[in-house]
Structures are given as structure tokens and as C-alpha cells.
C-alpha positions as CSV (number, residue, x, y, z in Angstrom):
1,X,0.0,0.0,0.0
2,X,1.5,3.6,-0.9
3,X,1.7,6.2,1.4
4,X,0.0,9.4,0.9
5,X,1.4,12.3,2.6
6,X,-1.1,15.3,3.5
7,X,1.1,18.4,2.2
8,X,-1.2,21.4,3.7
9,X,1.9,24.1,3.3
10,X,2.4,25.8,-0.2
11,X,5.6,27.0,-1.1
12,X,6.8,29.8,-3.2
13,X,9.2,29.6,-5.4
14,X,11.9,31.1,-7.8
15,X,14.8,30.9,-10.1
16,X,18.1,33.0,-9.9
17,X,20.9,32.5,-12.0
18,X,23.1,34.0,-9.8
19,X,23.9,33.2,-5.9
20,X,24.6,36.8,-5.2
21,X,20.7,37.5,-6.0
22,X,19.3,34.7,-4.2
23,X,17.7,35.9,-0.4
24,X,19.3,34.5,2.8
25,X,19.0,30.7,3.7
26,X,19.1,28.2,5.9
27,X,22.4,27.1,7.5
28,X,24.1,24.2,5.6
29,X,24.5,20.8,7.0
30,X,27.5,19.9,5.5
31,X,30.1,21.5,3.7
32,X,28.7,20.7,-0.2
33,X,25.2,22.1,0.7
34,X,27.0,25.8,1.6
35,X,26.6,28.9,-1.0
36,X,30.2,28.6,-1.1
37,X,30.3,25.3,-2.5
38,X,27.2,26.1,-5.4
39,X,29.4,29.2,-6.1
40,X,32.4,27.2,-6.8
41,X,30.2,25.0,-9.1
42,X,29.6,27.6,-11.0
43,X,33.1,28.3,-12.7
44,X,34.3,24.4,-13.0
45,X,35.4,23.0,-15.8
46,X,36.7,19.3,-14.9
47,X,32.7,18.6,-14.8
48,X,31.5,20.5,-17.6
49,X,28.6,22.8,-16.0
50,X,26.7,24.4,-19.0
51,X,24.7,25.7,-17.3
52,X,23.2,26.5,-13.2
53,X,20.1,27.9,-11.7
54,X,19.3,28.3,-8.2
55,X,15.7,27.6,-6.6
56,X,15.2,29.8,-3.3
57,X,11.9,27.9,-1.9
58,X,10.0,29.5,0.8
59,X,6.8,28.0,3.2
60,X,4.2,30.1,3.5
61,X,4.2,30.2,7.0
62,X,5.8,33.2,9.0
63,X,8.2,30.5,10.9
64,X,9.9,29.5,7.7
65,X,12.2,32.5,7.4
66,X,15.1,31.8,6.2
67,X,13.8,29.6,3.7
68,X,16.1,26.8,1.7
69,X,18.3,27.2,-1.7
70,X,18.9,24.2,-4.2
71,X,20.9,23.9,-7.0
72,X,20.8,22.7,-10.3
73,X,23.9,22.6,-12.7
74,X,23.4,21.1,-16.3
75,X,25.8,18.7,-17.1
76,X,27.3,17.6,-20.2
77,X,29.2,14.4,-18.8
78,X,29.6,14.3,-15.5
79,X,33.0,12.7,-14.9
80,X,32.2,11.2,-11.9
81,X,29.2,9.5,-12.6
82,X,30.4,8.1,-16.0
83,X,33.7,7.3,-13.8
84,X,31.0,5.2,-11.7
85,X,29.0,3.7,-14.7
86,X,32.9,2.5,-16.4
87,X,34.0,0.6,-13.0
88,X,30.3,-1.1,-12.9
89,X,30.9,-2.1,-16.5
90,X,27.3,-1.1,-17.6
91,X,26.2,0.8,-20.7
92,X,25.7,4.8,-20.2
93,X,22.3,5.6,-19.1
94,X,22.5,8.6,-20.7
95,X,23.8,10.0,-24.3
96,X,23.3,14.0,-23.2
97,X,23.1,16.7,-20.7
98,X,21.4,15.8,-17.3
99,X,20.2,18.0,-14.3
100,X,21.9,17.5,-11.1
101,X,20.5,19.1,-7.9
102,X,23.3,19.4,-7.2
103,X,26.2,18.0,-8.3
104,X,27.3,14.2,-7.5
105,X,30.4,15.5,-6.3
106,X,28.9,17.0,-3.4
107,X,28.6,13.8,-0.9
108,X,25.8,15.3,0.3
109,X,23.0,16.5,-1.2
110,X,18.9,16.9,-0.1
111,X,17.6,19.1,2.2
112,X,17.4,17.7,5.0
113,X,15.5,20.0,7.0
114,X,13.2,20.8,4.6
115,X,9.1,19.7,4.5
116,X,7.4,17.5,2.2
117,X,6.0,20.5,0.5
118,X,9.5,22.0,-0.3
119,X,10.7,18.9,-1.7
120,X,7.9,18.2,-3.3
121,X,7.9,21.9,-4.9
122,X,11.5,21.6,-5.7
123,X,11.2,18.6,-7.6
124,X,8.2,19.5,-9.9
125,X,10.0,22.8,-10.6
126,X,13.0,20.6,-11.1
127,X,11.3,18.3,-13.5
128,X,9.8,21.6,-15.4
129,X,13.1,22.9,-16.1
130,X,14.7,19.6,-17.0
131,X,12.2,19.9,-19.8
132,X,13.0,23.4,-20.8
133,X,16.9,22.9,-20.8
134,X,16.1,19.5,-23.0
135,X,17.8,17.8,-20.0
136,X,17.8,13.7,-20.8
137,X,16.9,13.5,-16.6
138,X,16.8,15.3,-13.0
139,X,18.9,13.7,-10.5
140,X,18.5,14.7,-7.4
141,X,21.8,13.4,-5.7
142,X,23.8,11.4,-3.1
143,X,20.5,11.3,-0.2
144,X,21.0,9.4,2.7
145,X,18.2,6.7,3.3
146,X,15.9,9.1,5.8
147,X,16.1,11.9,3.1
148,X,15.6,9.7,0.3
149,X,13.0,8.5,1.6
150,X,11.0,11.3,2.1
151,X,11.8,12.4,-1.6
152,X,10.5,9.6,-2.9
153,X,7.5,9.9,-0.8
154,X,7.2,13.5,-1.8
155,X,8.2,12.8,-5.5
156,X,8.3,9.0,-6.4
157,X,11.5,8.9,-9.0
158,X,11.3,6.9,-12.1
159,X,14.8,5.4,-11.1
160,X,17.5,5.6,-7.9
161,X,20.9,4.3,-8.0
162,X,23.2,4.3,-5.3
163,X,26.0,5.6,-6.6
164,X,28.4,4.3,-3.1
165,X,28.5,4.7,0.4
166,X,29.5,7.4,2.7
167,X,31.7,6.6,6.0
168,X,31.8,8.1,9.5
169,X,32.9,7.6,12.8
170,X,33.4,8.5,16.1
171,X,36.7,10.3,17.2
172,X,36.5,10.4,20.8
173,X,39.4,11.8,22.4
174,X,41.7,11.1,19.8
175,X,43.4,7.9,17.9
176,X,42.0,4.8,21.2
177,X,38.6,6.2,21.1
178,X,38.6,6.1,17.7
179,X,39.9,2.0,17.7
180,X,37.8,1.1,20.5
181,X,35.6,-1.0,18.3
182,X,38.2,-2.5,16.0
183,X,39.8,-5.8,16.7
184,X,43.3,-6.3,17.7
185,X,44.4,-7.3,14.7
186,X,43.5,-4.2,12.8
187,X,44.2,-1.6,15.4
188,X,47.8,-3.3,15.2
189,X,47.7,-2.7,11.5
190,X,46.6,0.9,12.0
191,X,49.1,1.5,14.3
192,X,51.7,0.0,12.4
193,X,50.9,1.9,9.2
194,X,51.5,5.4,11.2
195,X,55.0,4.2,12.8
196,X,56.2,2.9,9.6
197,X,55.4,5.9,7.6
198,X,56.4,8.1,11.0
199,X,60.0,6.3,10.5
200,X,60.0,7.1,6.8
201,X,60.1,10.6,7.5
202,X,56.2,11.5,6.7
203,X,55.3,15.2,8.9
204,X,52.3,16.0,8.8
205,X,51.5,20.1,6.9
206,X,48.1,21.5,7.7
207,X,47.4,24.3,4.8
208,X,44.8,26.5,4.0
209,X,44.1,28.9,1.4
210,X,47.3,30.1,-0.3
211,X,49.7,27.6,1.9
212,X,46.9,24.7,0.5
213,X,47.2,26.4,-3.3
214,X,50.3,26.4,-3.4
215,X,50.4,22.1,-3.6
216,X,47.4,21.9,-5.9
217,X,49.1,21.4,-9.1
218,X,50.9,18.4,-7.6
219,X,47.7,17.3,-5.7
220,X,45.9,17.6,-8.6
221,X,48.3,15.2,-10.3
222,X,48.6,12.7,-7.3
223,X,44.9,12.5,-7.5
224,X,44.7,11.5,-10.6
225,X,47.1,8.7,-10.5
226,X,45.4,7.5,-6.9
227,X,41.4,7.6,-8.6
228,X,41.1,7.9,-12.2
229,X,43.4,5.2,-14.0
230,X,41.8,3.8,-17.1
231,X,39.0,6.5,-16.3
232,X,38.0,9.9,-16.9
233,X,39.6,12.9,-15.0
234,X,37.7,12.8,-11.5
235,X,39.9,16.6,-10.4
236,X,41.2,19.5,-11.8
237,X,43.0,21.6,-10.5
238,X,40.9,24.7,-11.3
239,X,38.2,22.8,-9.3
240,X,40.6,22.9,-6.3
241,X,41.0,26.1,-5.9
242,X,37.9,27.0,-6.3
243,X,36.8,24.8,-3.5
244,X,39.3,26.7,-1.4
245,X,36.5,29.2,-0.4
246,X,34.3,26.7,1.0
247,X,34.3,27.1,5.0
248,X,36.4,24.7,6.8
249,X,38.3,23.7,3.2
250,X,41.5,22.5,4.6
251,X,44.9,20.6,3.3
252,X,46.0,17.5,5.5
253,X,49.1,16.7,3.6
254,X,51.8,14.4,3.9
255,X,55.0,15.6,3.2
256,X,58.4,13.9,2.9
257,X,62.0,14.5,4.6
258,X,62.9,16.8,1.7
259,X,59.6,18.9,2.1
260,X,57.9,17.3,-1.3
261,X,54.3,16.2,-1.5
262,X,54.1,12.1,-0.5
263,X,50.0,12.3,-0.3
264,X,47.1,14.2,1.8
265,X,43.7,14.8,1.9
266,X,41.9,18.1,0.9
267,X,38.9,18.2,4.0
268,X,36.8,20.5,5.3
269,X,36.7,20.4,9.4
270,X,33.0,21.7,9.4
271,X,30.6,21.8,11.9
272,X,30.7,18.6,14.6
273,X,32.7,16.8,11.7
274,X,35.6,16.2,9.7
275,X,35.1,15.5,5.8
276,X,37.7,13.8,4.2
277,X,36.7,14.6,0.3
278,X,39.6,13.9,-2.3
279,X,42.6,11.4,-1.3
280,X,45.9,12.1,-3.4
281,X,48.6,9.6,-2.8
282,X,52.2,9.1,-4.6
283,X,51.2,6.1,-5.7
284,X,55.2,5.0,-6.8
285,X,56.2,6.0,-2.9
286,X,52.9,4.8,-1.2
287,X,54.5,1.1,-0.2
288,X,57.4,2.4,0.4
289,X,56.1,5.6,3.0
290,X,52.7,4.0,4.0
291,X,51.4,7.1,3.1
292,X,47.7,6.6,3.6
293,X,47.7,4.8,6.6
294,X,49.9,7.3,8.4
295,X,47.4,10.0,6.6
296,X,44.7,8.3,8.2
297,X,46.0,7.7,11.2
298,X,47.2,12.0,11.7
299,X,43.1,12.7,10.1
300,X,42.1,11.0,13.5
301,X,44.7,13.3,15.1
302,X,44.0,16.2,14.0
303,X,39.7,15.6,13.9
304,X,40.3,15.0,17.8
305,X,42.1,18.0,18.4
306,X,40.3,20.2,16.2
307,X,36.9,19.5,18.3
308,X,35.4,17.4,16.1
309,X,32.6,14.5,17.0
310,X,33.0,12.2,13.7
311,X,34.8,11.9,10.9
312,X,33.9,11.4,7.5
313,X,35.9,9.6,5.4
314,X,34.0,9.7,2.1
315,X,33.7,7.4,-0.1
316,X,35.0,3.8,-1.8
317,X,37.9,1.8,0.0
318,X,35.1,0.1,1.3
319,X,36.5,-3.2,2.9
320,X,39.5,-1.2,4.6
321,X,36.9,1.6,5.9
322,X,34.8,-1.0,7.2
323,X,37.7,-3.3,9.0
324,X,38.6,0.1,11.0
325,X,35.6,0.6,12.2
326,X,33.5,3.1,10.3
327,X,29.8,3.1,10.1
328,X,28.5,2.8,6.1
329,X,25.7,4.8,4.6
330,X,24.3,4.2,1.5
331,X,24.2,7.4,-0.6
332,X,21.1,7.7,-3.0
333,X,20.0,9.4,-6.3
334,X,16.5,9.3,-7.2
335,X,16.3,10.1,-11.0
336,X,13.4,11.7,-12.8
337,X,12.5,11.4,-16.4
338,X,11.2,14.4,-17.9
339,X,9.0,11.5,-19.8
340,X,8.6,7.6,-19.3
341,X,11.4,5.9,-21.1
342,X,11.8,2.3,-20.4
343,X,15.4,2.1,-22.0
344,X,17.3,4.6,-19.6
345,X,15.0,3.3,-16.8
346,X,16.7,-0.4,-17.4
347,X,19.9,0.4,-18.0
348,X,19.4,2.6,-14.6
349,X,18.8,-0.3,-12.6
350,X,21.4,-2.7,-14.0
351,X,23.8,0.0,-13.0
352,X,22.7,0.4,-9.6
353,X,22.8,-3.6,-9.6
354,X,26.1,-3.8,-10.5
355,X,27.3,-0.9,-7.5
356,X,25.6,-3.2,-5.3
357,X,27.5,-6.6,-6.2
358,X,30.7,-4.0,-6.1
359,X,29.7,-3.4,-2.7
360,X,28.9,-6.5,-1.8
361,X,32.4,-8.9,-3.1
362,X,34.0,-5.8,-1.4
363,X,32.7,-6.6,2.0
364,X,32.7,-10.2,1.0
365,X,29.4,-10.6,2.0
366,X,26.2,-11.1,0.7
367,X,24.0,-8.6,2.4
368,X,25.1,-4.9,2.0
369,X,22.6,-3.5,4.2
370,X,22.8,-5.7,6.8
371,X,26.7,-5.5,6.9
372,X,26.8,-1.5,7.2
């Protein structure tokens, strides 16, 4: 039986092509639902934006001011997701430009605040300009299962794929907190990872703005050799720096006894967390160094120090993420046709399919969601 949700409030709604013009908002979440991070979204060219809107929706209801802001960028490719569809070895689900609200780069996306009537609102205004733009589909991306649900309830989607699985866990006071659930054996091998690279000569360089530019070029490259072999470019540099304006955006990098970049992590420390977004590891030094282990090991560090409750170590490495302890989260996107097609509808679901099996040999299990 379906649920039918009463959705008594209306909502107003409109479009600004510039963040500059849209009215104040709610506070962000996360660090990729902030204006900063829709702003930097709209001067990339790694994921080829061609165009972005912005939908300010509003209750009508005197409590629900601020109201909430949602993104859209049209994208001609997303690297990422095509990145995604090449490692599930499926056919592309789409030929053309699609509407992401907002980006799948962003590991979080929703609003997860927001009523039924807002999502509800921003979906069917969504949907309306997914037709206008001659968009191939509106994804509405990376939703943890609460928030999904209540989009689909709001908006049933014509497809959802889980695209992977977000990671978090407790800090604690630092490094023993942060093992207590481990078993020996792995907390060992944590451990061990951080001496050996310690005894290599790894220091640890916290950078922000200008120090953190200064490394992107070489992080940039790193993280292409560490994510996208045999796929497309996940990073550019240009998308770096632009991210370097997002609050919290921070540089955990690993550098060697002569002062070179070995590996790091660019993060934000936002909020009660720590988000560990893009890994960039030496991959030709990384046996040698132990790079990200130690890396891992000075994130807990640094999380604990910094005040933080959790940390968030993004996405993939799955089997390792899961052995030291973290909690997994499927991440959602519920896609919307702007008309019923079976064919992208299929191919849809034998890629979201195939991300599960991923998941699943990963874990070497056969229940994802009862393993997370």
C-alpha cells in the first residue's frame, strides 16, 4: 500500500541564475550544501557545467524564514558518474546533458531539513526545467536513506541508484577512542601503518588557502594517478582552488623529509565533523612511505584536536573503511524522467545492480545493508 502524505503548506518559489541574488538561507548541513560550495560550481570545468540555476523555496508560513536554496547545474558528462557507470561495467544511461540538484560531487545532497511540500515543490520545478533545458533527466543526488525517503514519498523517482557509500565515525578523544571498536588485529595494523610511515620521514603540513594552493598542481596530479586510472579525469585543479573558499576547506598533507608532496587529503573540518573529500597519494612512494595509513592515522589526530565529533571519510575503499571501524551509509540518487522511457529506466537499474554486487564482493558478504 502507498503512502500518501497530506502536504497542507504551499511553497513559493523562484529561479536566480546567480547566488549573489538569491535571499538568505538556511544554514548548511555539510560543507557541499554551503553557498560557497554552489558558487564554486559555477566556474568548473573538470565537470562540464553548461549551465546552473538556483531555486530559493520558501513555506508560507511566517516561521519559515530563512527559507532553503537548491541547485541545479546542467551537465554535459559528469565525470564522476560516467567514472562510476565504467567501474560497474554497464552501458551509459544517458547519451546527453542531465540536471543534477546538485552535483554528485557533493557527498551530500537533499535538504534535510526541509518539508514535504518543499521537496515536493523543488522537484516538480525541477522536472519543469529539466524539460526546458532538453535535459535527458533530473537527479536529485547522493541522499541518505531518511532523506531519500521522504523524496520519494514526496516525488516518487522513475529510477534511484546508489552511486556508493559514505563513511563516518566516532573520534573520541583522539586515535584509542577512535579504535575502540576494532579488533586487535586491525588496530595493530593501523598502528603500524602510522610508525612505519612516521619512521620514513612522513610530517604532517596543515594548509589552508594560499599555503593549500600552493600544492594543488601536484595534488591535482597525485589524485589523478590514486582515482582515475583507465577512467575519466575525476579533479582538476581549477576545481581545487575554487573549492578553497568553501568554510572549513582544509589541506591534510603528507610531506616527505625533503619537504615534497608524498600524499594528503583536501577536507573540510566543518561543523561537529571532519570530511575527508579527495585522497591524493604518490602512488610509486605509497609502499614504500605507507602514506595513507599514516594520513589516516594523523586525520584521526587532527579531527580529535580540532573538536570534532565524527569523521567522514567519504567514499569507496570500502573493505578497509569497514575493517577500522566506520559506520556505512548508503548514498542515493532518485532520478526523474522528464518522460517515461523504459530504455534509460533499465539500463538505470542494472547499474545500480552492479554498484551493489561492487559493494557487496567488497565486503565479502552477501548482504550490504545488513553489513553497514
Amino acid at each position: 500500500m502507498s503512502t500518501v502524505v497530506s502536504l497542507p503548506t504551499t511553497v513559493t518559489s523562484h529561479w536566480y541564475s546567480t547566488l549573489t541574488s538569491v535571499p538568505r538561507e538556511r544554514p548548511a548541513p555539510t560543507p557541499f550544501q554551503t553557498r560557497e560550495w554552489a558558487a564554486a560550481w559555477q566556474s568548473v570545468r573538470t565537470e562540464p557545467v553548461l549551465s546552473h540555476r538556483h531555486l530559493y523555496l520558501r513555506p508560507n508560513d511566517p516561521s519559515s524564514n530563512p527559507g532553503y536554496r537548491l541547485s541545479f547545474s546542467l551537465v554535459d558528462g559528469s565525470p564522476l558518474w560516467r567514472a562510476m557507470e565504467h567501474d560497474a561495467g554497464v552501458a551509459p544511461a544517458f547519451t546527453g546533458p542531465v540536471l543534477y540538484a546538485p552535483s554528485v560531487y557533493g557527498e551530500y545532497g537533499g535538504l534535510p531539513s526541509a518539508p514535504f511540500a518543499v521537496k515536493a515543490e523543488a522537484i516538480d520545478r525541477g522536472r519543469q526545467l529539466t524539460r526546458e533545458l532538453s535535459a535527458e533527466a533530473l537527479v536529485v543526488s547522493n541522499l541518505p536513506p531518511s532523506q531519500c525517503a521522504q523524496w520519494h514519498t514526496a516525488r516518487p523517482a522513475d529510477a534511484q541508484v546508489t552511486l556508493y557509500w559514505a563513511h563516518q565515525a566516532l573520534v573520541g578523544n583522539g586515535v584509542r577512542d577512535f579504535l575502540g571498536g576494532t579488533s586487535a588485529k586491525h588496530r595493530s595494523e593501523f598502528l603500524r601503518q602510522y610508525r612505519r610511515g612516521s619512521e620514513a620521514g612522513l610530517r604532517l603540513h596543515i594548509a589552508r588557502g594560499p599555503q593549500l594552493r600552493r600544492y594543488l598542481s601536484v595534488f591535482t596530479q597525485q589524485a589523478r594517478a590514486t582515482s582515475e586510472r583507465r577512467r575519466p579525469a575525476l579533479y582538476g585543479e581549477e576545481m581545487l582552488e575554487r573549492l578553497l573558499q568553501v568554510p572549513g576547506a582544509v589541506g591534510l598533507l603528507a610531506l616527505d623529509r625533503d619537504g615534497d608532496l608524498a600524499g594528503g587529503f583536501f577536507a573540510f573540518r566543518y561543523g561537529s565533523g571532519l570530511y575527508l573529500w579527495a585522497a591524493a597519494i604518490d602512488q610509486t612512494r605509497n609502499s614504500r612511505l605507507h602514506t595513507y595509513g599514516w594520513l589516516m592515522h594523523q586525520s584521526v589526530v587532527y579531527a580529535a584536536e580540532t573538536g570534532a565529533r565524527t569523521i567522514d571519510a567519504g567514499r569507496s575503499n570500502y573493505l578497509y573503511k569497514r575493517r577500522m571501524g566506520f559506520r556505512a551509509e548508503p548514498l542515493t540518487s532518485l532520478v526523474y524522467l522528464p518522460r517515461h522511457n523504459t530504455r534509460p529506466i533499465s539500463r538505470l537499474r542494472a547499474f545500480n545492480t552492479a554498484l551493489e554486487t561492487q559493494v557487496h564482493r567488497a565486503w565479502g558478504q552477501t548482504g550490504a545493508r545488513s553489513a553497514a
